[in-house]
py3Dmol code that shows the C-alpha trace and the ligand (Angstrom):
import py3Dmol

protein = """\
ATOM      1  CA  UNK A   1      40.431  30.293 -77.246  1.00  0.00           C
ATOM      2  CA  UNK A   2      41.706  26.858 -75.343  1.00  0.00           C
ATOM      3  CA  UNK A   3      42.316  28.591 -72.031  1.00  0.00           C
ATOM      4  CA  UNK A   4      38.796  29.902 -72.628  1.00  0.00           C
ATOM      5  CA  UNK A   5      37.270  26.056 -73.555  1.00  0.00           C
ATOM      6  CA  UNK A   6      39.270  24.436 -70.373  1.00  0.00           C
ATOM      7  CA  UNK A   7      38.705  27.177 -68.241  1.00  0.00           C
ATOM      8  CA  UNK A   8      34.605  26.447 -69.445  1.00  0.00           C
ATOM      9  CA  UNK A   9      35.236  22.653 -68.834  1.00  0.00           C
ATOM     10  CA  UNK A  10      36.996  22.926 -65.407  1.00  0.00           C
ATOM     11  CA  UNK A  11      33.790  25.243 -64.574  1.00  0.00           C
ATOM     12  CA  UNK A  12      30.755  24.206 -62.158  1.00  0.00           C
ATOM     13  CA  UNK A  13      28.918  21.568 -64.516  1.00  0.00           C
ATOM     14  CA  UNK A  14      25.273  23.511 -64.821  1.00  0.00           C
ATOM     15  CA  UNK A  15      22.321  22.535 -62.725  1.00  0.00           C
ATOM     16  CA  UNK A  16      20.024  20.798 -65.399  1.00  0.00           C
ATOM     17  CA  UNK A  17      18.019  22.234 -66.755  1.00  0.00           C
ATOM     18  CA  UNK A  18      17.393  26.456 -65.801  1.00  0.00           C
ATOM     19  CA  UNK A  19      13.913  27.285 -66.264  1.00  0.00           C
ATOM     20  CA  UNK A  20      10.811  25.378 -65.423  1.00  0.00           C
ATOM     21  CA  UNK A  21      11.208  21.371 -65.465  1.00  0.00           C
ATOM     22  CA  UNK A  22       8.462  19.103 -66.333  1.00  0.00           C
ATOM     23  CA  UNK A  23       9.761  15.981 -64.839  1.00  0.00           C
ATOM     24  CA  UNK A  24       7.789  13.098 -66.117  1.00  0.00           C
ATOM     25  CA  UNK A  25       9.167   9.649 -65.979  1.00  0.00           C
ATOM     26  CA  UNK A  26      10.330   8.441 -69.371  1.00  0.00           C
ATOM     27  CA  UNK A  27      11.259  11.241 -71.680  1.00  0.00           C
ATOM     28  CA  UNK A  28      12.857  13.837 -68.386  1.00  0.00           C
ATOM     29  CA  UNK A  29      16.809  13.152 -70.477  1.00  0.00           C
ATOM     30  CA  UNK A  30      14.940  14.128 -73.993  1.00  0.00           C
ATOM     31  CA  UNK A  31      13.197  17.144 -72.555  1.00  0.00           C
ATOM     32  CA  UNK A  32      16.528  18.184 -70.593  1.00  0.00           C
ATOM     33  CA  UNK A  33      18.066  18.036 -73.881  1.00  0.00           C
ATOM     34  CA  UNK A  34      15.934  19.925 -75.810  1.00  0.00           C
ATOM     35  CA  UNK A  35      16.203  22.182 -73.155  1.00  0.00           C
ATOM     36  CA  UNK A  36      20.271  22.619 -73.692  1.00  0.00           C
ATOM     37  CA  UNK A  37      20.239  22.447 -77.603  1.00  0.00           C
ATOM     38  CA  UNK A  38      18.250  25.619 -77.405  1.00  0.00           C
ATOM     39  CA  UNK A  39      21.418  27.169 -78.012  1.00  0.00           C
ATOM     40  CA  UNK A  40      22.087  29.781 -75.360  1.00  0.00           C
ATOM     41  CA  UNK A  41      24.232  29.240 -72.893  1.00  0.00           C
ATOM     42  CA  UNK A  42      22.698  28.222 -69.838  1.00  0.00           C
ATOM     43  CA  UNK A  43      22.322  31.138 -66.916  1.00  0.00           C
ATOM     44  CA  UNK A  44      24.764  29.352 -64.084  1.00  0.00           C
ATOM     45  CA  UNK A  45      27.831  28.862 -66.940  1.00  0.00           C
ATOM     46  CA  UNK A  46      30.693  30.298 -65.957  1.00  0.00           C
ATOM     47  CA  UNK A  47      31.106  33.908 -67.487  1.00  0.00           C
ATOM     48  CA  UNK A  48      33.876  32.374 -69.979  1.00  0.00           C
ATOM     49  CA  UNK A  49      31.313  29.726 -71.146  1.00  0.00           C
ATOM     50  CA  UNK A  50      29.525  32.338 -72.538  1.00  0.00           C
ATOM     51  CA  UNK A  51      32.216  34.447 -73.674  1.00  0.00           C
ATOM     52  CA  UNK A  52      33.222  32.006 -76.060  1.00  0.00           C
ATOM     53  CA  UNK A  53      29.676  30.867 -76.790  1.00  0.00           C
ATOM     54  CA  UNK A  54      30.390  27.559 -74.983  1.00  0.00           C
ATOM     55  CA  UNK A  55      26.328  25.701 -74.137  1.00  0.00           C
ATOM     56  CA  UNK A  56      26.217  22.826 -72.457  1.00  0.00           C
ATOM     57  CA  UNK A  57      25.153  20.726 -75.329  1.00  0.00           C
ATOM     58  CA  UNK A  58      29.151  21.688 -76.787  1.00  0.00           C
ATOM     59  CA  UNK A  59      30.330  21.034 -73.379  1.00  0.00           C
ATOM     60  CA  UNK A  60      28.921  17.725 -73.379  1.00  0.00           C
ATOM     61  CA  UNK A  61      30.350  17.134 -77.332  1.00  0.00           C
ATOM     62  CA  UNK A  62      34.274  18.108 -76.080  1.00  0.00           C
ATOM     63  CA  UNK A  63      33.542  16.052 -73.006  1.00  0.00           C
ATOM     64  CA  UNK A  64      32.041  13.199 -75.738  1.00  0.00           C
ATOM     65  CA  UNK A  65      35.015  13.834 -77.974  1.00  0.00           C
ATOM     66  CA  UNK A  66      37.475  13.064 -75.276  1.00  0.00           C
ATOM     67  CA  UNK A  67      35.852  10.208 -73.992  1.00  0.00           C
ATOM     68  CA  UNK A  68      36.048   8.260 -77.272  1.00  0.00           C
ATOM     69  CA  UNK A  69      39.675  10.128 -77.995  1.00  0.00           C
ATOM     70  CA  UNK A  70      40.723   8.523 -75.100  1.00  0.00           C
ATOM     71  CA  UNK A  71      39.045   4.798 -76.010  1.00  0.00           C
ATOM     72  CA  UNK A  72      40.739   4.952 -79.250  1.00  0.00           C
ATOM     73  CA  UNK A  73      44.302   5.312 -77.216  1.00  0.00           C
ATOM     74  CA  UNK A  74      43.634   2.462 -75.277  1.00  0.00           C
ATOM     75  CA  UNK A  75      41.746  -0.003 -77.975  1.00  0.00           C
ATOM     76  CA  UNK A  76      44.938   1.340 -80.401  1.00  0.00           C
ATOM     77  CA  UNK A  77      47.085   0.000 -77.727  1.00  0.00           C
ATOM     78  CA  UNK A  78      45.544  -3.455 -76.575  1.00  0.00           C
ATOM     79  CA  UNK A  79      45.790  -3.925 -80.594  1.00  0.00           C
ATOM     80  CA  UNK A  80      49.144  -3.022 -80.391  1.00  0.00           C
ATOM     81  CA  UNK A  81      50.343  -5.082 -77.673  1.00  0.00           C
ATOM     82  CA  UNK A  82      47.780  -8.288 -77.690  1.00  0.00           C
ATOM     83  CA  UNK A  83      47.507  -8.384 -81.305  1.00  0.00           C
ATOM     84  CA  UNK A  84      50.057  -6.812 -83.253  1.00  0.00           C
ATOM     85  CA  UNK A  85      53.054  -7.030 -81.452  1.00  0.00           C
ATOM     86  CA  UNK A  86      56.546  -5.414 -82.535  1.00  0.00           C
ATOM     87  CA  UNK A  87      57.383  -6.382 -85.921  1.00  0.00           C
ATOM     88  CA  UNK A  88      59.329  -5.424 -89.411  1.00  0.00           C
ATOM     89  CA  UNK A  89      59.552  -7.209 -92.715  1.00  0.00           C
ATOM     90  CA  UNK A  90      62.626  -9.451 -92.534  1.00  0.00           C
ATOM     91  CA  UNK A  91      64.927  -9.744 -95.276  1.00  0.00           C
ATOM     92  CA  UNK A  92      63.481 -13.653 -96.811  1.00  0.00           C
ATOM     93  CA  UNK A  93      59.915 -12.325 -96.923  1.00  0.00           C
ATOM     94  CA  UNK A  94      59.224 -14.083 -93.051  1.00  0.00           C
ATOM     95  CA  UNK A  95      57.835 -11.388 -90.166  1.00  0.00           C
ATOM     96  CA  UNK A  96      60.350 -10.043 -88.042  1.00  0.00           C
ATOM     97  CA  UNK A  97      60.044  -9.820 -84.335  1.00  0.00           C
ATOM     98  CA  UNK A  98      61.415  -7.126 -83.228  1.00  0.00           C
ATOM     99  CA  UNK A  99      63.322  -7.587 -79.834  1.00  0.00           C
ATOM    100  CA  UNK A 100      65.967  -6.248 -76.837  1.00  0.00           C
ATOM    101  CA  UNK A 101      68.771  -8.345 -77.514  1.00  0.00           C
ATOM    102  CA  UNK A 102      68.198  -9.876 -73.545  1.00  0.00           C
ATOM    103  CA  UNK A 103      64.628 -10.515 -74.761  1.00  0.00           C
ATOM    104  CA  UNK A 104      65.893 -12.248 -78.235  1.00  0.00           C
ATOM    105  CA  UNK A 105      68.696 -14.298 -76.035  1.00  0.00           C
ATOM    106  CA  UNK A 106      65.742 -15.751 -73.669  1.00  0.00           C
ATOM    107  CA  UNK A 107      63.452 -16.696 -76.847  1.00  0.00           C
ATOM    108  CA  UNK A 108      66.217 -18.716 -78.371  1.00  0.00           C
ATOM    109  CA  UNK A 109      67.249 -19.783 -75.286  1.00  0.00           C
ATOM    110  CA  UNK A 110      63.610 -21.755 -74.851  1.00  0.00           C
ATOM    111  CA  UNK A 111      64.533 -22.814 -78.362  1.00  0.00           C
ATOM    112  CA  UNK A 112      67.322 -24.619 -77.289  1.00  0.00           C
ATOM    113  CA  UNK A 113      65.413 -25.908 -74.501  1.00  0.00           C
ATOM    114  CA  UNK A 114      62.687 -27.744 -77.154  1.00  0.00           C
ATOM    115  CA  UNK A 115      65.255 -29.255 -78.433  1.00  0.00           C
ATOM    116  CA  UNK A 116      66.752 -30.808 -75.465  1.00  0.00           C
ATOM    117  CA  UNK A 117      63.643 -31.970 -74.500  1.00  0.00           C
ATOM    118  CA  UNK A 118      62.829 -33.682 -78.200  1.00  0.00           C
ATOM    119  CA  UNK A 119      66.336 -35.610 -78.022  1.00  0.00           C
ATOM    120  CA  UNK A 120      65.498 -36.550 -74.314  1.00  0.00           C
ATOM    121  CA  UNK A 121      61.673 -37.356 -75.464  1.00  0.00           C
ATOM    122  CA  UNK A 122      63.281 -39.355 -78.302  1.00  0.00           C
ATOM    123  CA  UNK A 123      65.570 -41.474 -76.471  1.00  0.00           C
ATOM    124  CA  UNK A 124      63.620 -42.372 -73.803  1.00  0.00           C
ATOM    125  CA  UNK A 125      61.165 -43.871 -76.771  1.00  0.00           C
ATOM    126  CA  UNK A 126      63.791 -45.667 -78.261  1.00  0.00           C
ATOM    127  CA  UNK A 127      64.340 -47.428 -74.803  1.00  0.00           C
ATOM    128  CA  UNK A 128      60.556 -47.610 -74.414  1.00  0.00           C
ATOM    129  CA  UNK A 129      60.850 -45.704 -71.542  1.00  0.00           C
ATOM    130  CA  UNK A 130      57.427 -43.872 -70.986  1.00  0.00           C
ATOM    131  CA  UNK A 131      57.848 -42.251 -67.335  1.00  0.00           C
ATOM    132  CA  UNK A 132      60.946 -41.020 -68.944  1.00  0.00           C
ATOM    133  CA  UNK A 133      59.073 -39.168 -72.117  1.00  0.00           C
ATOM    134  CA  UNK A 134      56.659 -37.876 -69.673  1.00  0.00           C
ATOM    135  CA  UNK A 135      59.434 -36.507 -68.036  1.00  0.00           C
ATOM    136  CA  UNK A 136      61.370 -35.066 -70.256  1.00  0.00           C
ATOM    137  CA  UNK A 137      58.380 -33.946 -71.886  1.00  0.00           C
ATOM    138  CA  UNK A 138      56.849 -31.936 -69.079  1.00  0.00           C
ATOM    139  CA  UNK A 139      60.148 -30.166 -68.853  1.00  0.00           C
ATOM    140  CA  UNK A 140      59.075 -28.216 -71.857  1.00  0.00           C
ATOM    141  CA  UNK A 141      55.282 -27.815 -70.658  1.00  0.00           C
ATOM    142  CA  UNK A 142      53.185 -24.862 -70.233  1.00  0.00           C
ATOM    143  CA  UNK A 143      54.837 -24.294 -67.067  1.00  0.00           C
ATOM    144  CA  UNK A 144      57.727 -22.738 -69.115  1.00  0.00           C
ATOM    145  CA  UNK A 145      55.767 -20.207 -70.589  1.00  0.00           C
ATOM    146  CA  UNK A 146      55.567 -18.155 -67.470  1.00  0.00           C
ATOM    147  CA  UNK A 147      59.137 -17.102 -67.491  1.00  0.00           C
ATOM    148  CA  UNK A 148      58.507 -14.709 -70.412  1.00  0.00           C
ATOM    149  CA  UNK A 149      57.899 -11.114 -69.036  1.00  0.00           C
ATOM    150  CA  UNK A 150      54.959  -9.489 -70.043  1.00  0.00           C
ATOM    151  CA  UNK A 151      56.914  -6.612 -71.729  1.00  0.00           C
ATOM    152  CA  UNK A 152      58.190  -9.125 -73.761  1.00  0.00           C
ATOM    153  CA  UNK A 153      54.706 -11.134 -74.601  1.00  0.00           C
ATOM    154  CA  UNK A 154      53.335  -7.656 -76.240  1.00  0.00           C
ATOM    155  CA  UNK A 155      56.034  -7.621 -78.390  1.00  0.00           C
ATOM    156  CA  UNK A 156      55.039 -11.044 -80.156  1.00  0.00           C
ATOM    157  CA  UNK A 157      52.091 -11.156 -82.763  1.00  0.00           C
ATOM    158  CA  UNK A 158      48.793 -12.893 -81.247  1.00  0.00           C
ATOM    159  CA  UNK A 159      49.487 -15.508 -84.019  1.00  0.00           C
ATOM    160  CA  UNK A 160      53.216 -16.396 -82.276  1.00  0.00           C
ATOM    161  CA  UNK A 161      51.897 -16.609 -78.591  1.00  0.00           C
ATOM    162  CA  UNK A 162      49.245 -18.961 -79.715  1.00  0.00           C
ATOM    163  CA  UNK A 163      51.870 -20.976 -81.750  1.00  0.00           C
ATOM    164  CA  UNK A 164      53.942 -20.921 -78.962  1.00  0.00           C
ATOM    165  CA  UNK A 165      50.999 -21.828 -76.247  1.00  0.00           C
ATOM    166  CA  UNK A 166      50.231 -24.381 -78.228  1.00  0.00           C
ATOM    167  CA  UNK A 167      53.435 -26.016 -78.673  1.00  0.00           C
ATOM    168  CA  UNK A 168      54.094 -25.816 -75.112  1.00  0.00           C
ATOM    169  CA  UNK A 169      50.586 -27.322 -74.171  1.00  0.00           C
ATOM    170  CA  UNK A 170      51.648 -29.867 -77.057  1.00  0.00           C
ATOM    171  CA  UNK A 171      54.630 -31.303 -74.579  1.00  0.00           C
ATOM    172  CA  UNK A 172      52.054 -31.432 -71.657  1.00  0.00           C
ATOM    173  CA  UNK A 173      49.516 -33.554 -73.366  1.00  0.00           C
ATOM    174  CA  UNK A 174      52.358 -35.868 -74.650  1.00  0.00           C
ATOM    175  CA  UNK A 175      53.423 -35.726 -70.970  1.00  0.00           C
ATOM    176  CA  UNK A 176      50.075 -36.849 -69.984  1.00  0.00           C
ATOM    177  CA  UNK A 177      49.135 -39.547 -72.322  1.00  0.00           C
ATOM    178  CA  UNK A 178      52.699 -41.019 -71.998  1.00  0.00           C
ATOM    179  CA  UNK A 179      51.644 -40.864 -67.886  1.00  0.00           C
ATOM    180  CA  UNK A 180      48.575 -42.593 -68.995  1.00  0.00           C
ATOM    181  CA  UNK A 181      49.782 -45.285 -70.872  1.00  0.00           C
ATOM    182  CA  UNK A 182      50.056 -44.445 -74.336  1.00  0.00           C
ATOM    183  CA  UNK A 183      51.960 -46.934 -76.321  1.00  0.00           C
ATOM    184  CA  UNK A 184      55.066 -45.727 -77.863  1.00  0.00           C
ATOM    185  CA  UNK A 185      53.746 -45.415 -81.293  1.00  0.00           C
ATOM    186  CA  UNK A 186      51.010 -43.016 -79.873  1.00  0.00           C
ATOM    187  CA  UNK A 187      53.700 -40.961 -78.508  1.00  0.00           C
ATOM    188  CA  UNK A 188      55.856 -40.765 -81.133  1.00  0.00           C
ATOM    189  CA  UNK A 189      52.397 -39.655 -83.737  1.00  0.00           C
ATOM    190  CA  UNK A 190      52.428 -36.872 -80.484  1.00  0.00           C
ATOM    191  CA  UNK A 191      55.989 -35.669 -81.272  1.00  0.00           C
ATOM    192  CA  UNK A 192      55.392 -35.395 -85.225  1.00  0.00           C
ATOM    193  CA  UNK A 193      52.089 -33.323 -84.552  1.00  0.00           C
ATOM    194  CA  UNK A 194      54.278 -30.939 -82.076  1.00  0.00           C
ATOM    195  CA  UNK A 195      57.103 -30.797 -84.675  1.00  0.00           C
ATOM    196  CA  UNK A 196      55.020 -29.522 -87.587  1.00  0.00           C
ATOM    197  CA  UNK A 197      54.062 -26.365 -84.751  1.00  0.00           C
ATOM    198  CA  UNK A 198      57.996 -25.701 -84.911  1.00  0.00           C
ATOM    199  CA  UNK A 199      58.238 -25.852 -88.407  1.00  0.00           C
ATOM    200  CA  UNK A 200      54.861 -23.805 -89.264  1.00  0.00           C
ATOM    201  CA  UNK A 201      56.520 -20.826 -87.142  1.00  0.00           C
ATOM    202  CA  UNK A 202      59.882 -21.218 -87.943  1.00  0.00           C
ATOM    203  CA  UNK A 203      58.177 -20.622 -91.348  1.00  0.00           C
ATOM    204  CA  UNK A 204      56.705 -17.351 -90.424  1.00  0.00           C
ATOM    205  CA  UNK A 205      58.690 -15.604 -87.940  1.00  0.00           C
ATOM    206  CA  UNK A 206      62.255 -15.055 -87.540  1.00  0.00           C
ATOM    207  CA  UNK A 207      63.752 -12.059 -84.861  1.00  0.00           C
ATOM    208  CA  UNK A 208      65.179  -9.048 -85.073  1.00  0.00           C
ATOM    209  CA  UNK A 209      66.893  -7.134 -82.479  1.00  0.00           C
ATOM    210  CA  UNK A 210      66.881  -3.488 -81.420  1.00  0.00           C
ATOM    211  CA  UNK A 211      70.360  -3.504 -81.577  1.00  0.00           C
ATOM    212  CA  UNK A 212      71.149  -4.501 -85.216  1.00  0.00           C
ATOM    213  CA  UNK A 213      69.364  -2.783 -87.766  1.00  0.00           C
ATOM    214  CA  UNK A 214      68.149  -5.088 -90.052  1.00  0.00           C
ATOM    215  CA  UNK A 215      68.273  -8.953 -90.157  1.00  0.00           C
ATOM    216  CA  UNK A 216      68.952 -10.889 -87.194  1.00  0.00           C
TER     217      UNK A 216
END
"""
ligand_1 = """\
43
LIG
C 55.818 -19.564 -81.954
C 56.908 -19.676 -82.843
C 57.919 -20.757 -82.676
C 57.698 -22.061 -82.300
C 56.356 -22.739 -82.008
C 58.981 -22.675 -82.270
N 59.942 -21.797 -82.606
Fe 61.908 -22.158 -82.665
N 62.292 -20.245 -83.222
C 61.340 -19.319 -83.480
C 61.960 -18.122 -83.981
C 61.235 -16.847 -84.386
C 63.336 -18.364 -84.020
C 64.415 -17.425 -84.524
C 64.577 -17.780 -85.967
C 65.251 -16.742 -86.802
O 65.448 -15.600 -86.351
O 65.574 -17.076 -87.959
C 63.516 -19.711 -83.527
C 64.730 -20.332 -83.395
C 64.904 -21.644 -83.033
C 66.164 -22.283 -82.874
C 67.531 -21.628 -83.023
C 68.065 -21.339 -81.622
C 69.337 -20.497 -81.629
O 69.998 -20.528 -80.573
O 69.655 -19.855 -82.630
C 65.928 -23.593 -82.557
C 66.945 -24.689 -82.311
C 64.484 -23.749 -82.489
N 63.890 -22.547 -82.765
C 63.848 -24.940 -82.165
C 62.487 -25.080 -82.054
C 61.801 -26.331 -81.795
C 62.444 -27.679 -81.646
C 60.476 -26.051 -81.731
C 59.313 -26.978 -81.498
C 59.329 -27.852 -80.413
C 60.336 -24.637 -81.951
N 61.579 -24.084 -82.147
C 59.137 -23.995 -81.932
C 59.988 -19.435 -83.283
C 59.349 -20.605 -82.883
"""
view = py3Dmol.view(width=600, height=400)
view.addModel(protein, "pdb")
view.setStyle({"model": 0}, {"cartoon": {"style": "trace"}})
view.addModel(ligand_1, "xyz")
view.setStyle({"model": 1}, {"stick": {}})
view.zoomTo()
view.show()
């Protein structure tokens, strides 16, 4: 039956449509199909069209039914890897994101990274030392964001990479406004707004690796 259907799919499409054609402009795709739902397959099939009672209309229906199999696969996996990310339950009721343990060292390394960039941030405004916030500020910018491969960004929920965006564009605006004068008062309102992004995700999201089981 299937060698029969591909060998009928792999076959000459048919010249539309046999018999007499009443091309008029505006309904020639309605009268063409009319033409194939008649039923019998059309004269220039190939022989194992009609052998397994193959027309064109079911031609065009397997062809149809591939087409949107195939746009499932690929809408299931821009879901998958823009939206959904890889995840488990972890064990205090937070998401887990599931990792490689190279990919789980990098995150926390970043991690580490915020917060040598809030002690440096939080000196430097203890000294009143703006071009030194903006400094240590921009060090934890956007720019930072680009080391993270791409295989690993699919792995992380939609909801973490905008946290994450967001916390990163967070140290780039404080960068700015300190640049631009912002008192350190302003700056430090900055840090608090950035902080609560750390501590909303922290809330939510914890990592798992592929290499232990369950946990972290
Ligand atoms: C988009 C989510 C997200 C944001 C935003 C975020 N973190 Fe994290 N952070 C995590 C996750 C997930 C872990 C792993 C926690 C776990 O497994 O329990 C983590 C772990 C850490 C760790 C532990 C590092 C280690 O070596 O174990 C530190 C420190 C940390 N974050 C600091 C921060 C600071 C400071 C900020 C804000 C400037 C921040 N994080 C923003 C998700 C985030």
């Amino acid at each position: 039956m299937w060698e029969g259907v591909l060998g009928c799919l792999r076959g000459t499409a048919p010249p539309v449509p046999s018999g007499p054609v009443r091309v008029t402009i505006g309904n020639t795709h309605r009268e063409r199909f009319a033409q194939r739902r008649g039923g019998e397959p059309a004269a220039s099939h190939p022989p194992q069209c009609a052998s397994i009672g193959m027309t064109a209309a079911t031609k065009n229906r397997v062809y149809l039914g591939i087409i949107v199999a195939l746009l499932l696969v690929i809408v299931g996996l821009a879901y998958k890897f823009i939206v959904a990310g890889s995840t488990r339950g972890h064990d205090d009721g937070r998401v887990a994101i599931v990792l490689e343990p190279a990919e789980r060292a990098l995150m926390l390394r970043e991690m580490r990274e915020f917060v040598v960039a809030i002690e440096r941030v939080t000196d430097a405004l203890a000294r009143d030392d703006l071009p030194a916030v903006a400094m240590a500020a921009r060090a934890a910018g956007s720019a930072r964001a680009h080391d993270v491969p791409v295989a690993m960004l699919g792995k992380l929920p939609l909801e973490f990479k905008t946290l994450a965006f967001a916390t990163h564009r967070g140290f780039d605006a404080m960068a700015a406004r300190a640049e631009a004068g912002a008192t350190p008062k302003e700056t430090l309102v900055a840090l608090s707004t950035l902080l609560q992004q750390c501590v909303t995700c922290h809330a939510r999201y914890a990592l798992a690796t592929t290499a232990v089981p369950s946990g972290r």
